[in-house]
C-alpha positions as CSV (number, residue, x, y, z in Angstrom):
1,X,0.0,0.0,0.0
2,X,2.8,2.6,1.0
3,X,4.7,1.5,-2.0
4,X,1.3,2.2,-4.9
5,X,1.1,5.5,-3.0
6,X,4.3,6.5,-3.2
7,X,4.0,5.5,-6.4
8,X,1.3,8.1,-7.3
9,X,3.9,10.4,-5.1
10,X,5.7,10.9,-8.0
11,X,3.7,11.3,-10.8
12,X,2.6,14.9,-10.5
13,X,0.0,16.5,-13.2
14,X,-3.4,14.6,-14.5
15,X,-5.3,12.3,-12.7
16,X,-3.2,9.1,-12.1
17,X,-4.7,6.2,-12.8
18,X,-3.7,2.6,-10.4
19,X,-4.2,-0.5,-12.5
20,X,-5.2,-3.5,-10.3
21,X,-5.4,-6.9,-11.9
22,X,-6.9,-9.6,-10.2
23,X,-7.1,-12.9,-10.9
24,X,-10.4,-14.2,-9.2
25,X,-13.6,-12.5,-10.0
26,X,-14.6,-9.4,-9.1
27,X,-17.3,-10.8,-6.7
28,X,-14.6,-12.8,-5.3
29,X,-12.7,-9.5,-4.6
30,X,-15.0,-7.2,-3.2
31,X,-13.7,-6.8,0.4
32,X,-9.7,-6.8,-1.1
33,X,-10.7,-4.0,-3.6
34,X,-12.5,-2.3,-0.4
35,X,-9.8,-2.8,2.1
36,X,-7.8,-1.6,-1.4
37,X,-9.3,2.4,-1.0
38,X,-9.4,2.3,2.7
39,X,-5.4,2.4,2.6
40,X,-5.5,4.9,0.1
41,X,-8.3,7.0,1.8
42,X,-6.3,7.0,5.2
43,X,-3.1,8.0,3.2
44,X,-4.9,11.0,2.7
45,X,-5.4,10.2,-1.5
46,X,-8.8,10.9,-2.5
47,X,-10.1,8.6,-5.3
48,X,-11.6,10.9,-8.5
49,X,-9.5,13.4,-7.3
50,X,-5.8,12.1,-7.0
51,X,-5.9,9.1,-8.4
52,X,-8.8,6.6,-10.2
53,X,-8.8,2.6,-9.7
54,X,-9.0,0.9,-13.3
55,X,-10.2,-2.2,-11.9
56,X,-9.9,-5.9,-14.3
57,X,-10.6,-9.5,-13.2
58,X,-9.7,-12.0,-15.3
59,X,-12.7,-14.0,-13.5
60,X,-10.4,-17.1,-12.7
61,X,-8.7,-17.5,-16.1
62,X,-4.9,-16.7,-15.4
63,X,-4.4,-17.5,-19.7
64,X,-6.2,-14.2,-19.7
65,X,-4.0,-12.1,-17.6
66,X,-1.1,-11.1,-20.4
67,X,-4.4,-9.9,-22.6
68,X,-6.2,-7.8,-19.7
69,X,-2.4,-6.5,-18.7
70,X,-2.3,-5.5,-22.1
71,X,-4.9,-3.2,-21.8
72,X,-4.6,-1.9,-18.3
73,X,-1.4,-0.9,-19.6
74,X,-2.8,1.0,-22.9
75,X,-4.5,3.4,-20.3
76,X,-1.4,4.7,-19.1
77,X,-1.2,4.1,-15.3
78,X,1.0,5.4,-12.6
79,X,1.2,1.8,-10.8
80,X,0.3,-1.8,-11.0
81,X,-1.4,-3.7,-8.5
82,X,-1.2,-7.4,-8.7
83,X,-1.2,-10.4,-6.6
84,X,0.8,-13.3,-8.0
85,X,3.4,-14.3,-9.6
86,X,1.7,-14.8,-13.0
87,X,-0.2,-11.6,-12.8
88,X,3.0,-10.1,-11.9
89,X,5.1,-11.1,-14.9
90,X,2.4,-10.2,-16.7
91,X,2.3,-6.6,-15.7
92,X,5.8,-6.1,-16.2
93,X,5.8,-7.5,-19.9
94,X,2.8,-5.2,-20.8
95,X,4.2,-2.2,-19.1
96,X,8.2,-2.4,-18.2
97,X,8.6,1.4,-16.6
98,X,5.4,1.2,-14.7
99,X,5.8,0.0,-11.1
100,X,4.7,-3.0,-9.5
101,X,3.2,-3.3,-6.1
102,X,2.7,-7.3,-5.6
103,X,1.9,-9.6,-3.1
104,X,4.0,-12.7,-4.3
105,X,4.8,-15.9,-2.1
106,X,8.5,-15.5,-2.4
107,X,9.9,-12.2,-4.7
108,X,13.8,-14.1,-4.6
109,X,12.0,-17.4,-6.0
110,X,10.0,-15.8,-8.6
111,X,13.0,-14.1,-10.1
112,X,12.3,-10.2,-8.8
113,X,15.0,-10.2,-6.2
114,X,18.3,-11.5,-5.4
115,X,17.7,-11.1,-1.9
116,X,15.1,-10.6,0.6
117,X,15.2,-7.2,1.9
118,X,15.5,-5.3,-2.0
119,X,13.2,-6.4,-4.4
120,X,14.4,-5.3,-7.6
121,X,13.1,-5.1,-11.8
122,X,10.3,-2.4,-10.8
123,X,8.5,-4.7,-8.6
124,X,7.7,-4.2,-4.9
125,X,5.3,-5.5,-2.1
126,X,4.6,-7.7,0.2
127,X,6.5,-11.1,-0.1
128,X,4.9,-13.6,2.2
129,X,7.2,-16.5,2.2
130,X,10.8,-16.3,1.6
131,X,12.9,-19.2,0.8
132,X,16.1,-17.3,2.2
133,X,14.5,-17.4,5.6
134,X,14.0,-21.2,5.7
135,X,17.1,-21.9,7.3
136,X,16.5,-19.6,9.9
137,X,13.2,-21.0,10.6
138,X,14.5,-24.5,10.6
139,X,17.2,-23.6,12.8
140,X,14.9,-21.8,15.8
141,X,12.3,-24.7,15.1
142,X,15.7,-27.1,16.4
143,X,16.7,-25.2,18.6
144,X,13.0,-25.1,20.1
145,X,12.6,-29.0,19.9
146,X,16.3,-29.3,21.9
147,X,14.7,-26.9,24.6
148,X,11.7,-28.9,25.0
149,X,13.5,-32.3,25.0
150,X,15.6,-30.5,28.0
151,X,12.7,-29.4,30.0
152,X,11.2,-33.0,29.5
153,X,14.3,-35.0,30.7
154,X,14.5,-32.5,33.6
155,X,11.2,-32.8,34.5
156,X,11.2,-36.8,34.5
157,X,14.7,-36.4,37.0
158,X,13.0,-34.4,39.3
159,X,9.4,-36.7,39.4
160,X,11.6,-39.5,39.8
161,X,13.8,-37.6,42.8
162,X,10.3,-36.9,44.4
163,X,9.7,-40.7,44.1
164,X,12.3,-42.1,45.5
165,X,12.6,-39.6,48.2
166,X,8.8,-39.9,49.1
């Protein structure tokens, strides 16, 4: 959200328009699209007056999305909002200057950065899986399961102290 606004931040002049493609229907994306303008709204942008959303679905048919890309692209906009991979490459091939604000599974996987923390090839947003923190995850989960096993053992010392000093 910060990233689509700041986005807008820099186009100065006309009314700026935010391309948002979306793979599942519209009905399907009704509270998204809502939650969408709220973060504008309390950003301070006004909708009709700073910016207008140009809105497309592909209604569930990802072979669609280089088409409807295509066209979101042929109006011009300031920034691309996209969730996906797919939808993702298919922003940047119909528009290569125009930012992209994502929300991708894991940006270093998908081939839009080379690591975590700087996302690169005009694409930005919210990555919520990241392979490069994997071994960091496996290594607290060990590190919790060694804990455990040590709170375990002590516990079954000190039950069987308590039994034979009963």
């Amino acid at each position: 959200m910060c990233a689509a606004s700041a986005a807008l931040a820099q186009t100065a002049g006309a009314l700026r328009r935010v391309a948002v493609l979306r793979t599942p229907t519209l009905a399907d994306s009704v509270r998204d699209i809502q939650e969408l303008r709220d973060g504008f709204r309390e950003r301070g942008l006004v909708e009709g007056r700073d910016f207008v959303f140009e809105i497309r679905s592909v209604e569930g048919r990802p072979e669609a999305l280089p088409r409807v890309a295509a066209e979101l692209a042929a109006l011009n906009p300031a920034v691309f909002i996209v969730g996906g991979t797919v939808s993702t490459h298919a922003a940047r091939a119909a528009a290569p200057t125009v930012p992209v604000v994502a929300l991708i599974g894991d940006f270093s996987a998908a081939g839009w950065a080379t690591e975590f923390g700087r996302p690169g090839a005009g694409v930005t947003g919210v990555s919520f899986l990241s392979s490069n923190l994997d071994p960091k995850r496996l290594a607290a989960e060990r590190a919790g399961t060694q804990r455990k096993r040590r709170a375990q053992s002590r516990g079954r010392q000190l039950a069987q102290r308590r039994a034979v000093g009963s």
